[in-house]
C-alpha positions as CSV (number, residue, x, y, z in Angstrom):
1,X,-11.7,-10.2,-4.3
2,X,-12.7,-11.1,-1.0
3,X,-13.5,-9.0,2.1
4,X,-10.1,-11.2,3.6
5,X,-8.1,-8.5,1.2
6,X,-9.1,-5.5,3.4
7,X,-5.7,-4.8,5.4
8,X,-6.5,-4.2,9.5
9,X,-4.2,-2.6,11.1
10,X,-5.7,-3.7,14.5
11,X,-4.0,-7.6,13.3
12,X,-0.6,-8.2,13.8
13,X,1.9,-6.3,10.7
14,X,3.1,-9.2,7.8
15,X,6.6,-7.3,8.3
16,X,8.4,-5.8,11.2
17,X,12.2,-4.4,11.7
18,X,13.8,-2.4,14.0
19,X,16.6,-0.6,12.5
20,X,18.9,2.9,13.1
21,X,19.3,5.4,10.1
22,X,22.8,5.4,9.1
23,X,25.6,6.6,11.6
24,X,26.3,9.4,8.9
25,X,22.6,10.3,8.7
26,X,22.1,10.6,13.2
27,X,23.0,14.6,14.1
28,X,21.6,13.9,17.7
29,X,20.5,10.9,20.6
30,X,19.9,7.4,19.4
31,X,16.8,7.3,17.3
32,X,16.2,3.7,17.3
33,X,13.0,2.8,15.1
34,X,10.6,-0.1,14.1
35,X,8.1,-0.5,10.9
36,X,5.3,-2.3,11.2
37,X,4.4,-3.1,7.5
38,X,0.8,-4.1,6.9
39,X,0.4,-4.1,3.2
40,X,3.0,-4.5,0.2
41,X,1.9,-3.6,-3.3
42,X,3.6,-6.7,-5.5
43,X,5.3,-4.1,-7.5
44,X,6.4,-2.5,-4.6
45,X,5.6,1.0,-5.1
46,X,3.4,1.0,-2.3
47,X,3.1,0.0,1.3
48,X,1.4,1.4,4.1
49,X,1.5,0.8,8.1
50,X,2.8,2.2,11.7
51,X,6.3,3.7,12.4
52,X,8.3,4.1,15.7
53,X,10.7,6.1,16.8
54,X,12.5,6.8,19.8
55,X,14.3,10.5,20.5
56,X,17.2,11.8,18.0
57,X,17.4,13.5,14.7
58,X,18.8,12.1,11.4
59,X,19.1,13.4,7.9
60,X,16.2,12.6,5.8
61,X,16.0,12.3,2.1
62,X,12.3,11.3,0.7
63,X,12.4,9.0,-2.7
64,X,8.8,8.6,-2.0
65,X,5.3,10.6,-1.3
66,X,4.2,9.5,2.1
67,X,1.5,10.5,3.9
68,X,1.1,10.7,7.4
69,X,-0.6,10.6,10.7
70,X,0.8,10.8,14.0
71,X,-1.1,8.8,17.1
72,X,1.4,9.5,19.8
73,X,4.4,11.7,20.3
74,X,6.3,15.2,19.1
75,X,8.5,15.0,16.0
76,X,9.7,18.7,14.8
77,X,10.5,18.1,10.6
78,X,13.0,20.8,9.3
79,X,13.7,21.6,5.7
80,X,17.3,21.9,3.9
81,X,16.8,25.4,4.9
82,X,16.0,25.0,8.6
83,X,12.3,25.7,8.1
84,X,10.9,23.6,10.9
85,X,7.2,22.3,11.3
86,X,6.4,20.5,14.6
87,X,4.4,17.2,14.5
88,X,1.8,15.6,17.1
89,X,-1.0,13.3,17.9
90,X,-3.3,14.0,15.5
91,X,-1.8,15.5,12.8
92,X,-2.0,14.3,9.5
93,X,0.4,15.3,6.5
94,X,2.3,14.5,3.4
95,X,5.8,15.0,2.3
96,X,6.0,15.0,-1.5
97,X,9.0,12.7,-3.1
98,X,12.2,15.1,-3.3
99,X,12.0,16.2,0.4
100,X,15.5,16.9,1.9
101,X,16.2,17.8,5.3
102,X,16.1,16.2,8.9
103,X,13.3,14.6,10.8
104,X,13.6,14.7,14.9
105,X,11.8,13.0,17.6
106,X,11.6,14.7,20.2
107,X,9.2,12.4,22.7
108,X,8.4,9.2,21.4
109,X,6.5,8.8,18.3
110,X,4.5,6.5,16.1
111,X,2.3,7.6,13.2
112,X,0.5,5.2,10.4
113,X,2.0,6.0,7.1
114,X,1.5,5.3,3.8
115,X,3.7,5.6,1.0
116,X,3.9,5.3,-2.6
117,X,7.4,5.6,-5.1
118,X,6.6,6.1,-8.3
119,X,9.6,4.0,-10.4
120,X,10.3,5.1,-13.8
């Protein structure tokens, strides 16, 4: 391998989209959002880049482990119990595969993620 296989994240993503979660999944505003994807495994159990995400809350349901690390903005994450933990610049995390609940943005946010789904 060659150092050209090192992935920057300063170069432009190989992917982007801009998408909305699914009307069933929004409980509040209009949380549009964009994924910058930088890498792709070729099995695709793994990829890893930046996220955005404008103000709202949606229903989350994690199929995959993904860490994370928020450079700009407030997101408050609340378990299927209504546990909540608040999220900001600087913070880094991981939500294990299995995680049910809601994610919401409350200013602005984009964090680098990286995620992995184990397929059996």
């Amino acid at each position: 391998m060659s150092i050209l296989t090192i992935v920057d994240f300063s170069a432009p993503a190989k992917e982007s989209s801009e998408y909305m979660p699914k009307a069933e999944a929004v409980l509040a505003g209009d949380p549009l959002q964009m994924v910058h994807t930088h890498f792709a495994s070729p099995c695709g159990q793994l990829a890893a880049g930046t996220w955005e995400g404008t103000c709202g809350q949606w229903a989350v349901n994690f199929t995959e482990s993904e860490y994370c690390e928020i450079l700009e903005g407030v997101s408050v994450i609340r378990d299927a119990d209504g546990v909540a933990k608040t999220v900001r610049a600087g913070d880094r995390f991981l939500i294990p595969a299995g995680f049910k609940g809601t994610w919401e943005v409350v200013e602005p946010c984009r964090k680098v993620f990286v995620s992995v789904e184990f397929k059996g």
